[in-house]
C-alpha positions in Angstrom: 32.3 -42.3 92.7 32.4 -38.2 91.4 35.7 -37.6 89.8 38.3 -34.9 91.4 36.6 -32.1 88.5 33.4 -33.5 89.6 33.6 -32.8 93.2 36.1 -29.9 93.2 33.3 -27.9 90.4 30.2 -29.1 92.7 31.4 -28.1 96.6 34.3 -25.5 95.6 34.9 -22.2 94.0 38.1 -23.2 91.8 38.6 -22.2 88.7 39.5 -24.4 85.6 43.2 -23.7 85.9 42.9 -24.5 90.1 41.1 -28.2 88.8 43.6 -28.8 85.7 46.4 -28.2 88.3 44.6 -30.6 90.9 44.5 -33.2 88.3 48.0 -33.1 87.0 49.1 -33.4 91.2 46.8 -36.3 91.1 48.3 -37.9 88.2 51.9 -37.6 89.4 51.5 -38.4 92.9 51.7 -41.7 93.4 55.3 -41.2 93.4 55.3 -39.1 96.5 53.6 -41.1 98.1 56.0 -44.3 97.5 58.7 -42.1 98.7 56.8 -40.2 101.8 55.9 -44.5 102.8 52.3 -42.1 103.8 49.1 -42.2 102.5 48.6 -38.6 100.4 44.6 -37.6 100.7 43.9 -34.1 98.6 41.5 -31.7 100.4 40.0 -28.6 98.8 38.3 -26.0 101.0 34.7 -26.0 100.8 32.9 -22.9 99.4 33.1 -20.1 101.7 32.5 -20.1 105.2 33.3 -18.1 108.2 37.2 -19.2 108.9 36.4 -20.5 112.2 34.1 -22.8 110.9 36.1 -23.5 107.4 35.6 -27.3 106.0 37.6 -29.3 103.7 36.7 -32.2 101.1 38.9 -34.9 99.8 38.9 -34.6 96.5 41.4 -37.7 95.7 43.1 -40.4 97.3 46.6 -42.4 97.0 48.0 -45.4 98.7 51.6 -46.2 98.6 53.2 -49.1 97.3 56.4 -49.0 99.2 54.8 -48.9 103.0 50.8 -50.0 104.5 48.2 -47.9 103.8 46.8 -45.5 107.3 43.4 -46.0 105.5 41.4 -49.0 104.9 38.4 -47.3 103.7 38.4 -45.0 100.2 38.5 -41.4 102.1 36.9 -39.6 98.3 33.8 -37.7 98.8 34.5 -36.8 102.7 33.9 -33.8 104.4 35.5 -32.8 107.2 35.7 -30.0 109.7 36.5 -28.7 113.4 39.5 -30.0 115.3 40.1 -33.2 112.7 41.2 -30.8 110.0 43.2 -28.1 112.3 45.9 -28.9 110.4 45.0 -28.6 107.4 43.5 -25.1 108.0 47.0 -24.5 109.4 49.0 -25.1 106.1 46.0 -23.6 104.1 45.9 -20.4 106.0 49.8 -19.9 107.0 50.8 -21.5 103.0 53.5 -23.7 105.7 54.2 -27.4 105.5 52.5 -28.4 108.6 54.7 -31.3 110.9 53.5 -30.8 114.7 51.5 -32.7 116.7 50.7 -36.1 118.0 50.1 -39.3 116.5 46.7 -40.2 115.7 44.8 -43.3 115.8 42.6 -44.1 113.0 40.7 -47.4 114.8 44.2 -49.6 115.8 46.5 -48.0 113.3 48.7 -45.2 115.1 49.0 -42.6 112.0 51.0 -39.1 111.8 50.1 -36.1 110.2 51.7 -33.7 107.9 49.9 -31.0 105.9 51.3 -29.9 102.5 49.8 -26.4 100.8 49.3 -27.1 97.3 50.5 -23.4 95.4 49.6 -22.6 91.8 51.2 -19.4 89.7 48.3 -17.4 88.6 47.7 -15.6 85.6 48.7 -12.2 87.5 51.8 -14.1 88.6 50.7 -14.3 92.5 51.4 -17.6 93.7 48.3 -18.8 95.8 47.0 -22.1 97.8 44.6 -23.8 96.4 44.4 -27.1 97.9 45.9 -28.5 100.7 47.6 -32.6 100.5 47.7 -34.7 103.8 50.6 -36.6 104.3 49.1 -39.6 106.7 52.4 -42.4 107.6 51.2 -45.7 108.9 53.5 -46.1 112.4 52.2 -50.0 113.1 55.1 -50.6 111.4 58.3 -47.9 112.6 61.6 -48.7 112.8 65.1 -47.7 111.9 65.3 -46.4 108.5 67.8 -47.7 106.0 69.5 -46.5 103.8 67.4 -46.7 101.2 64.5 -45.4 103.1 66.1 -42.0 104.3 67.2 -41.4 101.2 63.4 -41.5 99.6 62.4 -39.3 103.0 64.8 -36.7 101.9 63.4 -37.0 98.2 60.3 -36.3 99.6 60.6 -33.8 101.5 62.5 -32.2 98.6 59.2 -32.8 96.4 57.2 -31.8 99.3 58.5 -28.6 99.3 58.3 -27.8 95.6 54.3 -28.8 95.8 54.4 -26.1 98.9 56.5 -23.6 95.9 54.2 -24.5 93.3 56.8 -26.2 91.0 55.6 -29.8 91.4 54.3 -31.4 89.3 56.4 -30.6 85.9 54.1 -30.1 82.7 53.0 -33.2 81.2 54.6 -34.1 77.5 52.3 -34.7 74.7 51.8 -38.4 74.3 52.8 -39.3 77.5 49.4 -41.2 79.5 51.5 -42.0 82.6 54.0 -41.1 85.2 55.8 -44.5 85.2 58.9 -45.5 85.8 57.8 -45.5 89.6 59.7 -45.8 92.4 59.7 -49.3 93.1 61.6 -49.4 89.4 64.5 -48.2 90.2 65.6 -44.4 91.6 68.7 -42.5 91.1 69.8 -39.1 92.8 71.6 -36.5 91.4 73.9 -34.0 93.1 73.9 -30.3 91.7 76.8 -31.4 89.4 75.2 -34.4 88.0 76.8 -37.0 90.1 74.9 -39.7 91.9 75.0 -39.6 95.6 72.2 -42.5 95.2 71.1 -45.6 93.5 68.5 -47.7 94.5 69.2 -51.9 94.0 67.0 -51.8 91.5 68.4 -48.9 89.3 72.0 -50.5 90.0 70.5 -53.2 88.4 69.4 -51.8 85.5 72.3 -50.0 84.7 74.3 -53.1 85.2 71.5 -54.7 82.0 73.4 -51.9 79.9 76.9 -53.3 80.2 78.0 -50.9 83.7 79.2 -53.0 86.6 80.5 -50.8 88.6 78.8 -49.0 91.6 76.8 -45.9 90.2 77.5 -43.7 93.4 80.1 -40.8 92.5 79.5 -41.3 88.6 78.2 -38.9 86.3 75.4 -39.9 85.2 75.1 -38.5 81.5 78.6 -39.2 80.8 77.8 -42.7 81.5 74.5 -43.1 80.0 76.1 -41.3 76.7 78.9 -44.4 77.1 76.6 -47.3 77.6 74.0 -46.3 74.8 74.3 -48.6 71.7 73.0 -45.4 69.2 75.5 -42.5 69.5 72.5 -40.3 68.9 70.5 -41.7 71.6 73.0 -41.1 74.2 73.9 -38.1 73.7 70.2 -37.3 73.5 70.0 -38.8 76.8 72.7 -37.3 78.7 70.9 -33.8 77.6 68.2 -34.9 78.9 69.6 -35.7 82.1 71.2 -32.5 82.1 68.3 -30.2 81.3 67.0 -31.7 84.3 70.0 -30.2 86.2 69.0 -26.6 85.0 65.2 -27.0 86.9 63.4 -28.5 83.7 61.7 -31.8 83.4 62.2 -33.2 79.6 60.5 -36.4 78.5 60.9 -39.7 78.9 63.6 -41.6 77.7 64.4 -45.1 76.2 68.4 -45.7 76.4 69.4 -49.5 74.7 72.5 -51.2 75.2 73.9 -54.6 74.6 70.3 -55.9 73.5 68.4 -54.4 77.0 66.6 -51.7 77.2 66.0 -48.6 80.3 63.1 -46.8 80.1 64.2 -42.7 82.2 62.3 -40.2 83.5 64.6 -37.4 85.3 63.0 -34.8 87.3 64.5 -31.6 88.9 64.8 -30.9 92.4 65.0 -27.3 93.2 63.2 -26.8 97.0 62.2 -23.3 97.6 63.2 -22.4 93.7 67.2 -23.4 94.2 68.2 -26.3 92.4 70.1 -28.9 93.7 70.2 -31.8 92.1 67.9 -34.6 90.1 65.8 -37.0 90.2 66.2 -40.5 87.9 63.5 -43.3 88.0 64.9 -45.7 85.7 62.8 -48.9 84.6 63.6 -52.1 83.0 62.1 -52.8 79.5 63.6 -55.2 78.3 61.2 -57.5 78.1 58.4 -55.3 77.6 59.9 -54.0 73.8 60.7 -57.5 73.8 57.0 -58.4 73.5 56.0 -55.3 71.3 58.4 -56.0 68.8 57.5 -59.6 68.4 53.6 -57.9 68.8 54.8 -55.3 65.9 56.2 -58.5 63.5 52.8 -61.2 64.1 50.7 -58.3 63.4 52.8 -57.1 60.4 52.9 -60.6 59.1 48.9 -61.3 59.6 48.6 -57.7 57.6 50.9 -59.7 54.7 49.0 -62.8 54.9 45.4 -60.4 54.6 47.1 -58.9 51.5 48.1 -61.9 49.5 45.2 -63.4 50.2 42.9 -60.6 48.4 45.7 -60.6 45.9 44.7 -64.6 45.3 40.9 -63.5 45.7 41.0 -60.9 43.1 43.2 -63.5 40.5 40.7 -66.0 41.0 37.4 -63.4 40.1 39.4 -62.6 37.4 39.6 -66.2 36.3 36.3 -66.7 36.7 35.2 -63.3 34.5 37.4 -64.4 32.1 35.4 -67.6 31.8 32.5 -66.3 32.0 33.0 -64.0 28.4 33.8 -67.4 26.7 30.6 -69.1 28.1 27.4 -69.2 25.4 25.3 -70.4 27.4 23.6 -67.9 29.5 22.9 -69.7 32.5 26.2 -71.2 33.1 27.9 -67.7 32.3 24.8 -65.7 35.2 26.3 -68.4 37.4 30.5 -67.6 37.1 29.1 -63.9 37.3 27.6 -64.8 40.5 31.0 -66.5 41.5 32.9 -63.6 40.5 30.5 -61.1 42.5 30.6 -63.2 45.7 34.8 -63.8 46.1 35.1 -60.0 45.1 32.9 -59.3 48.1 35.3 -61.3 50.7 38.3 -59.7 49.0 37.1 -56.6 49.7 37.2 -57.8 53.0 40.8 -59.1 53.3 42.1 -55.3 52.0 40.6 -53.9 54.8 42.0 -56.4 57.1 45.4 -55.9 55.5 45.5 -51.8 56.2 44.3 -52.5 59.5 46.4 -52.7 63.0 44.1 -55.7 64.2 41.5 -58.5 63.2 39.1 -55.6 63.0 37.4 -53.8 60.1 35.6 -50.7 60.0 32.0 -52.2 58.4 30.7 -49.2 57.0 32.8 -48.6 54.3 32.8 -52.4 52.5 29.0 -51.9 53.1 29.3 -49.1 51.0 31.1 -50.4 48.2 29.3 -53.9 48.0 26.2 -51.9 47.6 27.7 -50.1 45.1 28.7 -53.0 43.0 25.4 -54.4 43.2 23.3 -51.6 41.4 26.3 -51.7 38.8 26.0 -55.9 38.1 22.8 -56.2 38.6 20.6 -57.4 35.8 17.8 -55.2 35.8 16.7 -52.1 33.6 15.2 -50.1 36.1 17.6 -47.9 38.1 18.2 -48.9 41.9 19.4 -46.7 44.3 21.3 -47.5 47.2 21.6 -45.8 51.0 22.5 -46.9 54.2 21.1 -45.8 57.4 22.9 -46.0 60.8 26.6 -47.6 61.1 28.0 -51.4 61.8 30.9 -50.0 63.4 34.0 -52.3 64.1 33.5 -55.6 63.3 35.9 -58.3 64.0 37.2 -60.6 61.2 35.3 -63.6 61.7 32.0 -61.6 61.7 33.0 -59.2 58.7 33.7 -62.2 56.3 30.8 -63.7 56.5 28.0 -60.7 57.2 29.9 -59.2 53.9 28.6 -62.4 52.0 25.0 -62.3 53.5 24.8 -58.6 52.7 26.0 -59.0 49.1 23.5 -61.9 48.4 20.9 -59.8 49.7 21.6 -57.2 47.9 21.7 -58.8 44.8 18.5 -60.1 45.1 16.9 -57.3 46.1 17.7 -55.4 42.4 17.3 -58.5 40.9 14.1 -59.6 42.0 12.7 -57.2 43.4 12.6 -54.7 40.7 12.1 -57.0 36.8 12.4 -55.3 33.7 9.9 -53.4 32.5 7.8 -55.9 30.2 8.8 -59.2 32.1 6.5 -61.6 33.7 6.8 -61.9 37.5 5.3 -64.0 39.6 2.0 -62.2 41.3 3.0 -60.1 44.5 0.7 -57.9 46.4 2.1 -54.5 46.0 3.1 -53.8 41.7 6.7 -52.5 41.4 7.1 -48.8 41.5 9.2 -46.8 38.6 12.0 -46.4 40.4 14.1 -48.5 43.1 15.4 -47.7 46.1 17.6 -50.2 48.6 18.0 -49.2 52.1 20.6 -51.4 54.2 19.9 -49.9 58.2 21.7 -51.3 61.0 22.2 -50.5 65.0 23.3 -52.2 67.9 21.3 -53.5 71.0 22.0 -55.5 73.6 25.4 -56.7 72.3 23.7 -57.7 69.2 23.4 -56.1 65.7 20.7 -55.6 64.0 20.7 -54.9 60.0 17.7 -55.1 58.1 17.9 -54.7 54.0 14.5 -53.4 52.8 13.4 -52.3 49.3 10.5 -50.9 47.8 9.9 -53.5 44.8 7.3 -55.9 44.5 7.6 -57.7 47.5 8.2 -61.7 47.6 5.6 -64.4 45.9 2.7 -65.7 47.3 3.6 -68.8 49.0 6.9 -67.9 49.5 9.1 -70.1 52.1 12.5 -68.7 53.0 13.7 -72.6 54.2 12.0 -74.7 51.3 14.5 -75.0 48.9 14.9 -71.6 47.1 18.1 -69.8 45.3 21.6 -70.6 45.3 21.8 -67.3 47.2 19.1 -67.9 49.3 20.6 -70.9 50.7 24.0 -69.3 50.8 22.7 -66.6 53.3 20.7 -69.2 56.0 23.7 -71.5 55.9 25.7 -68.2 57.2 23.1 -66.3 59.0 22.2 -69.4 61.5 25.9 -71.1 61.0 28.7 -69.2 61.0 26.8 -65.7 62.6 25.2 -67.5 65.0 22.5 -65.4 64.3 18.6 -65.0 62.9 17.5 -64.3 59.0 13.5 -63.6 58.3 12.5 -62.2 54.9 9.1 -60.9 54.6 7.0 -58.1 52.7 6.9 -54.9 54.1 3.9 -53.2 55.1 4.1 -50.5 52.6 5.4 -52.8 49.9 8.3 -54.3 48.7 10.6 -56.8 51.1 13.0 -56.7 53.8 15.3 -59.1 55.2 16.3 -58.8 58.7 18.9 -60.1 60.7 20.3 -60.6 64.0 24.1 -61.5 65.0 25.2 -61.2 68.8 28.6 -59.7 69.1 29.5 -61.1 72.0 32.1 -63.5 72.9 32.0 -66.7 69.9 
């Protein structure tokens, strides 16, 4: 399904500030809509046509959560014209809120109409319509209206009317992603003054989580939330907050905490026809919710501690090992605690990423990076071996990263190693001789949920009669055992067609 921008550039002639106004509506008026009980459908006028003939499209859609929808069926993408949208061409042409006529039956659901001109304050300051909303109110289910229910018809109207002035809806605050609280949270209405005239049960409640017992109706509602608030700071911040709503301004969100729960606020003027006359307070309770984050915030801070000690105890047990290693004579047993020192370094390197990170996720590239590097510094070879990586590993999780930063580094290794002897050693015969200088290229990408990394090098290629699974090098084995083991994946080393060897391997990503 075409987005609102997608539509609205493709069958209309608004401008980018008309769209960005259209999408701001859209993201703010699901609350509206819980208040209205209707079904809001935006339409846009289609690109000029004679008037008589003038067609709209419907550009977005929202149910309510508070009442049944009027529409089974997703309305998006529809173009309309003639007598179905009279009165729409009505509120579009006259810029009126549109509230005659009969109901009308959309297959057995009796639905009434209401037309709502969308305004927007142009650069020249001319206020124009843009867009027009339908207001569409299921009536399979009409009744007497309670309390509660008149009160969020008057609140819409009042919003109604501000869409119709151009006024709704307020600026969105950086950082903010959504409109919530919502309705259904919890909804408190100011009077000019700053006294509530209304409090839904569920707002009661809430306020009632932050130590008030009393009924909210006739208090004022900054004095109180400055009272209640456990931070002197934060209440006070909040009461402004509430107040600056008073003056026709919409601040941001609030958090207000109080005898260990915590209200999430949102106030939002009301000021029909440009006079305002009161306020509008969805409240929400959190409790639970920062609950959950800050026991989130201290499991993640204590896996970040565990990460960190453990490439603390990593990087004490390499440096055991190299300090064995100096008092070693004999040269095999000392290439071997080298080796040892080479391969926990590598999965320590690991563990610091892991311990700077907000999840069991590393960013690959850069311990690729620095294990290369390491291997053209330790390697045993006279001949100088460049390093360079092609494409990017991405994010890896933890259980991958561990082990592919093992299989990398043995590869690696043997790649200067043996692939590129000192000048004046005997190597075993090969079918391509060893150029003068080295060069290592580690290339990965992803495909089909898999990753693909191949480490190639330009040396002398592997020995005739080489089997990768018949025995072979400590490192050798280490890399199968964790390739087809603990990666799940596919190793195959063979000699490349313009010399020299590559090692390619294959390790699905998805779910383990």
């Amino acid at each position: 399904m075409s987005t609102l921008r997608d539509l609205a550039e493709e069958h209309t002639d608004l401008g980018p500030a008309d769209i960005d106004h259209l999408t701001r509506l859209a993201g703010d008026w699901q609350l509206l809509s819980d208040l209205s009980f209707a079904d809001l459908l935006l339409w846009v006028p289609v690109r000029p046509r004679p008037a008589e003939s003038r067609s709209f499209l419907c550009v977005a859609q929202v149910r309510p959560t508070t009442a049944p929808t009027a529409y089974q069926d997703d309305q998006v993408g529809k173009i309309a014209g003639g007598p179905e949208v009279a009165h729409l061409d009505i509120a579009y042409v006259q810029g009126r809120i549109w509230r005659e006529g009969d109901p009308v039956w959309y297959g057995d659901t009796p639905a009434r109409h209401e037309a709502i001109p969308v305004r927007l304050r142009g650069e020249d300051e001319n206020i124009e319509v843009i867009a027009v909303i339908g207001r569409d109110t299921n009536l399979s289910t009409a009744r007497t209206p309670s309390q509660l229910e008149l009160n969020y018809l008057t609140t819409a109207d009042d919003l109604a009317q501000m869409v119709n002035d151009g006024t709704f809806p307020p600026q969105r605050h950086q950082g903010e992603t959504t409109s919530a609280p919502r309705v259904g949270d919890g909804l408190i209405r100011l009077d000019a003054g700053g006294k509530v005239t209304y409090a839904s049960p569920n707002a009661q409640s809430a306020y009632r989580r932050l130590g008030f017992n009393a009924h909210l109706v006739g208090e004022e509602l900054s004095v109180l939330s400055k009272r209640l608030a456990t931070d002197p700071l934060e209440g006070t911040d909040a009461a402004e907050r509430i107040l600056t709503s008073l003056r026709g301004e919409s601040p941001p969100r609030k958090e207000v905490e109080a005898r260990g729960a915590t209200v999430l606020m949102r106030a939002l003027p009301l000021m029909p026809a440009g006079v305002p006359i009161g306020a509008l307070v969805l409240v929400r309770d959190v409790t639970d919710v920062r609950r959950r984050d800050r026991a989130l915030m201290t499991k993640d801070a204590t896996i970040r501690e565990i990460h960190h000690r453990v490439k603390n105890n990593l990087q004490t047990v390499a440096a055991l090992l190299r300090l064995q290693a100096r008092r070693v004579d004999l040269p095999e047993a000392r290439m071997a605690l080298q080796e040892s020192v080479r391969r926990v370094a590598s999965i320590a390197l690991v563990h610091e990423t892991l311990s700077m990170s907000s999840d069991e996720a590393v960013e690959f590239d850069g311990i690729v990076d620095r294990v290369a590097t390491a291997a053209t510094e330790v390697a045993a070879t006279e001949i100088t071996v460049k390093m360079r990586r092609e494409g990017t590993f991405g994010v890896l999780p933890a259980e991958i990263a561990t082990s592919l930063v093992m299989v990398l580094n043995e590869l690696l290794i043997n790649a200067v190693e043996h692939g590129f002897p000192a000048p004046g050693e005997e190597s075993e015969p090969s079918a391509t001789p060893p150029e003068p200088s080295g060069e290592v290229v580690v290339s990965a990408h992803r495909f089909r949920k898999q990753l693909h990394v191949t480490v190639a090098d330009n040396g002398q290629g592997l020995p005739e009669g080489f089997q990768a699974d018949a025995g072979g090098r400590l490192g050798l084995q280490i890399v199968r055992a964790l390739a087809t083991g603990e990666l799940r994946g596919t190793i195959e080393l063979r000699n490349r067609a313009g010399g020299g060897t590559e090692a390619v391997l294959v390790v699905p990503l998805g779910k383990r």
